[in-house]
C-alpha positions as CSV (number, residue, x, y, z in Angstrom):
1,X,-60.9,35.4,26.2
2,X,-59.2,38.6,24.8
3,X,-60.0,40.5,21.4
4,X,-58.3,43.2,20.3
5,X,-60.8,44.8,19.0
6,X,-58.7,46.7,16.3
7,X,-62.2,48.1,14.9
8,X,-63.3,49.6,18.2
9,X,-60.0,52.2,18.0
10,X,-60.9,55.1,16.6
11,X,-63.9,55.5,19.3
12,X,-62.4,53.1,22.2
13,X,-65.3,52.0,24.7
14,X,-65.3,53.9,28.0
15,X,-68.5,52.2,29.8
16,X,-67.4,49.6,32.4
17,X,-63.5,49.7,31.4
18,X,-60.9,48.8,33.6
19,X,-56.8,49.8,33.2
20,X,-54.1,47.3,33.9
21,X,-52.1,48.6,36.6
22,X,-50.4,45.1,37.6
23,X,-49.8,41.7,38.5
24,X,-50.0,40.2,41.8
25,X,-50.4,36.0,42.8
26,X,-50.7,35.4,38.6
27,X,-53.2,37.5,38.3
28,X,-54.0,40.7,36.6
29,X,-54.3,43.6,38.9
30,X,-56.9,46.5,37.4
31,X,-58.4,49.8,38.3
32,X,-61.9,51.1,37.2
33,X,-61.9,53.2,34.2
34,X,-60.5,54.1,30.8
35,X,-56.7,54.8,30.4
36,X,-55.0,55.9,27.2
37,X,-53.8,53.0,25.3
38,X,-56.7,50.9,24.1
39,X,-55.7,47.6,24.0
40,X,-59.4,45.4,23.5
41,X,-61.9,43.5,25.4
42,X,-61.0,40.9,28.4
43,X,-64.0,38.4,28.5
44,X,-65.9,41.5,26.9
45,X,-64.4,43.7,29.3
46,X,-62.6,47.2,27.9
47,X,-59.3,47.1,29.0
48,X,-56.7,49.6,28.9
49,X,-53.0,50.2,30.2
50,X,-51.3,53.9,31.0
51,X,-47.8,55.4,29.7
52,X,-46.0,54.6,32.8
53,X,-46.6,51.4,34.3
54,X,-44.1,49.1,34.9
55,X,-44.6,45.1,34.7
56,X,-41.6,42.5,35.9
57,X,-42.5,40.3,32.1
58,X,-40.1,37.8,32.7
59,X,-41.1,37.1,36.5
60,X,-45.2,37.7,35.2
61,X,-44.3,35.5,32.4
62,X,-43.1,32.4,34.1
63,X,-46.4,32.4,36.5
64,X,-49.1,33.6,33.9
65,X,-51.2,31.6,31.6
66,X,-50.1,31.6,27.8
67,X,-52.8,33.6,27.2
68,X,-52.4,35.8,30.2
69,X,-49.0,36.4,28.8
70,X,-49.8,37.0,25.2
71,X,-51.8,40.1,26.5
72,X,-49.1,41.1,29.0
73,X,-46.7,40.7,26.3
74,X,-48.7,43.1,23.6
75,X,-49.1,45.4,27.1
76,X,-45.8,45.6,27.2
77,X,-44.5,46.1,23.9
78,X,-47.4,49.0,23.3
79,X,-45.6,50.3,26.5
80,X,-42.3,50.3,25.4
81,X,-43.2,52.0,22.2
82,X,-45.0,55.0,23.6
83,X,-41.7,55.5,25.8
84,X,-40.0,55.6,22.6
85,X,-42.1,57.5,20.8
86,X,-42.7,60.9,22.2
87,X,-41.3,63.5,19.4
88,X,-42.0,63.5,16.3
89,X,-38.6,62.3,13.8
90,X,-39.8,64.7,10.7
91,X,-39.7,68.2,12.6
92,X,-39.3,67.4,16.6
93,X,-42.7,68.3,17.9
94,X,-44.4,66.7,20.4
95,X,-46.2,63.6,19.7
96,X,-50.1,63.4,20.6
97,X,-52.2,59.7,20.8
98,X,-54.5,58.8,18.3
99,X,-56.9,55.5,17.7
100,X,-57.0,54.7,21.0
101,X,-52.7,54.7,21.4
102,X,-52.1,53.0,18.5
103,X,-50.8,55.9,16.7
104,X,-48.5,58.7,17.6
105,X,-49.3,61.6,16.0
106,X,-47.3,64.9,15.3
107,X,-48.4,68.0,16.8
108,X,-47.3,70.2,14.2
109,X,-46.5,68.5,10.5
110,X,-49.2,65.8,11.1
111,X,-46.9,63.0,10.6
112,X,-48.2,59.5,12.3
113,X,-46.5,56.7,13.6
114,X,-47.6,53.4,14.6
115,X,-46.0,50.6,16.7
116,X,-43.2,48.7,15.2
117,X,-41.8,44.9,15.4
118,X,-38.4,44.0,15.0
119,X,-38.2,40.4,13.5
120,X,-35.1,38.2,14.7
121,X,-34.2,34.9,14.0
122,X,-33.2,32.2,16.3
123,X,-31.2,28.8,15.3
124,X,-31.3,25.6,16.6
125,X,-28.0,24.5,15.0
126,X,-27.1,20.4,15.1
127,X,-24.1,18.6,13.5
128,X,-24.4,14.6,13.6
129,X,-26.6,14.7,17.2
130,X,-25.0,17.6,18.9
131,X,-26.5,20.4,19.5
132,X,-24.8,24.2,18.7
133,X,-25.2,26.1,22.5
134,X,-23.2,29.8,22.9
135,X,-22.3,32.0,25.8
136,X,-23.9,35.4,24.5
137,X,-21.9,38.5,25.6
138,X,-23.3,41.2,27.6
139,X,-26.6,40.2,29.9
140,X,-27.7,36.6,30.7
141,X,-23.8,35.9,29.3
142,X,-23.1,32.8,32.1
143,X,-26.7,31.2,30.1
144,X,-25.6,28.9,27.3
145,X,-28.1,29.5,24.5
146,X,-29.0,29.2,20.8
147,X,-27.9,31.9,18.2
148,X,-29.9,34.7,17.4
149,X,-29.6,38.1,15.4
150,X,-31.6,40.6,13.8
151,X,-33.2,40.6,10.0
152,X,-31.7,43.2,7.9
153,X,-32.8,45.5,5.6
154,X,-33.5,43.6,2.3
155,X,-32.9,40.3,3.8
156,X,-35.9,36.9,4.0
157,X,-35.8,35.2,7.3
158,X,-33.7,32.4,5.5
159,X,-30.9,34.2,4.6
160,X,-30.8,36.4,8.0
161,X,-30.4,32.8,9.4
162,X,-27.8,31.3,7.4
163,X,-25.7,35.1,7.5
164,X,-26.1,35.1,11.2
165,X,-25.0,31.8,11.7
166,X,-21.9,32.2,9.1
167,X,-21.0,35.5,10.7
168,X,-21.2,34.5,14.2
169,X,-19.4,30.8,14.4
170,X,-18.3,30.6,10.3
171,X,-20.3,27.7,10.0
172,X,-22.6,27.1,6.9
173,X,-26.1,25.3,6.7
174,X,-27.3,22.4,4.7
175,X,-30.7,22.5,6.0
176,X,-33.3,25.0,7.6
177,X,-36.5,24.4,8.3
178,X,-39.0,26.4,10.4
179,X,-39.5,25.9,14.0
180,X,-42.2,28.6,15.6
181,X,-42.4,32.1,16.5
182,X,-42.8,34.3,19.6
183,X,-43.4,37.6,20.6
184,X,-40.6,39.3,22.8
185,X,-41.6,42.6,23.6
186,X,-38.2,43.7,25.4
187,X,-38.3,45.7,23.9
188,X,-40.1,45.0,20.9
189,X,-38.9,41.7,18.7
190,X,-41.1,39.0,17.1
191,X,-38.7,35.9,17.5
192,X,-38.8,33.4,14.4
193,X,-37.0,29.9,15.4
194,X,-35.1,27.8,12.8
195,X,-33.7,24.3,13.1
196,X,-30.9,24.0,11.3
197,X,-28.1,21.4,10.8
198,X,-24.4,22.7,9.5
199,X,-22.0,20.5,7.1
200,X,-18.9,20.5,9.9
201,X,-18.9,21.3,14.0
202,X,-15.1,23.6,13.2
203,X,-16.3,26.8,14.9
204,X,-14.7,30.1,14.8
205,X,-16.6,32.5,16.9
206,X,-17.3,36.0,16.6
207,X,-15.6,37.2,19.7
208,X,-17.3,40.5,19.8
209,X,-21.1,38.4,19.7
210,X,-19.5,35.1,21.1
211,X,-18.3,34.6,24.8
212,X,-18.1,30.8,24.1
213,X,-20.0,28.1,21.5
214,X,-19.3,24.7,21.2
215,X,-21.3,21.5,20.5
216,X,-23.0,19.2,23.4
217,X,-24.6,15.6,23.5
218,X,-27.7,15.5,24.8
219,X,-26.7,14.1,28.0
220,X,-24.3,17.2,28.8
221,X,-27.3,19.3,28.9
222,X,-28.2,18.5,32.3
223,X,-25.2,20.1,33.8
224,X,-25.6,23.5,31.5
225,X,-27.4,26.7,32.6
226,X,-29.7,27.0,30.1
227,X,-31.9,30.1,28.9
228,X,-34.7,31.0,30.8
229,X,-38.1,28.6,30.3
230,X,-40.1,31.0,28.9
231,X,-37.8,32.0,25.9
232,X,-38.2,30.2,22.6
233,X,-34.9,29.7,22.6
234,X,-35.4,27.2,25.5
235,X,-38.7,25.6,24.3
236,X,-36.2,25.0,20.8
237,X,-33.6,23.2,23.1
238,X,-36.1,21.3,25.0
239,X,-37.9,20.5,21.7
240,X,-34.7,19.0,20.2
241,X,-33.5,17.1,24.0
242,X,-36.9,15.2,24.3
């Protein structure tokens, strides 16, 4: 079982530690002894990860236990944020670690930052029982998919759902209800899933977002490449074909 142990940061444990280095045959690979980010206990075990390493999450994901992968995935994201987070944004100093890597703080002015979390929302859009699929442009664009965007400043998750589903295919919801959530940390969203259903399947799509959207009958999924299994946006699909 893993704790994070938030209360054990500002004096991490050093006896008996191990750092995650990487992931071989599903399992976690570790070397004796503390690194620098702090990230809890692993069946009691002090476990830490270094600035640095490198983990395949999406192969790691699809072979780990959910639990193996929520702690790969909050490896990950602490990784991703330390890369990011090397200079300070109030006067361009270096950037020094703090409570065990979970702050980043300024060598000169004193400023700290901590980790961040970009919320997005994900829509499972249906229109009499069809289900809303898109052809997302840039990476993974030949994977048919379900919408997605970022919340904006000022914004609920409710109405980052119904603007990014207006903006992106003009189509307007009647209903939204909450589906789940996920952590993604690539590189570092928390994914918040919405069913929706719209009031008419006329689609105009936002050709610089959009590749292609367009409704499909259950039975058409079979011959679509769909997102990878590990995404919520494939457990949402699945969810609605069964």
């Amino acid at each position: 079982m893993f704790d994070r142990c938030a209360q054990e940061r500002s004096s991490p444990p050093h006896e008996h530690a191990v750092t995650l280095t990487g992931i071989e045959e599903a399992r976690f690979v570790t070397t004796p002894g503390a690194g620098e980010i702090f990230l809890g206990r692993l069946d009691t075990v002090p476990i830490y990860v270094n600035p640095g390493t490198t983990f395949d999450f999406r192969a790691a994901a699809a072979v780990l236990s959910p639990e193996d992968v929520a702690l790969l995935s909050y490896a990950q994201g602490m990784l991703n944020w330390t890369t990011r987070t090397r200079f300070c944004s109030v006067c361009a100093a270096p950037l020094e670690p703090r409570q065990g890597g979970h702050v980043r703080a300024c060598t000169s002015c004193d400023a700290e930052f901590y980790p961040r979390t970009d919320p997005a929302v994900m829509m499972l859009v249906t229109h009499r029982g069809k289900l809303l699929l898109a052809q997302h442009k840039g990476r993974g664009h030949a994977f048919w998919s379900t919408l997605a965007g970022f919340v904006e400043p000022g914004e609920s998750l409710e109405e980052a759902a119904r603007r990014e589903l207006f903006e992106e295919t003009g189509l307007v919801a009647t209903t939204l209800t909450y589906f789940g959530s996920q952590s993604w940390p690539l590189p570092a969203s928390l994914m918040i899933g919405f069913v929706m259903e719209v009031e008419h399947d006329a689609i105009t799509i936002d050709e610089s977002e959009l590749a292609d959207a367009r409704f499909y009958a259950r039975e058409e999924l079979a011959t679509l490449q769909l997102s990878g299994p590990i995404s919520l946006s494939r457990w949402m699909i699945e969810s609605w074909r069964t």
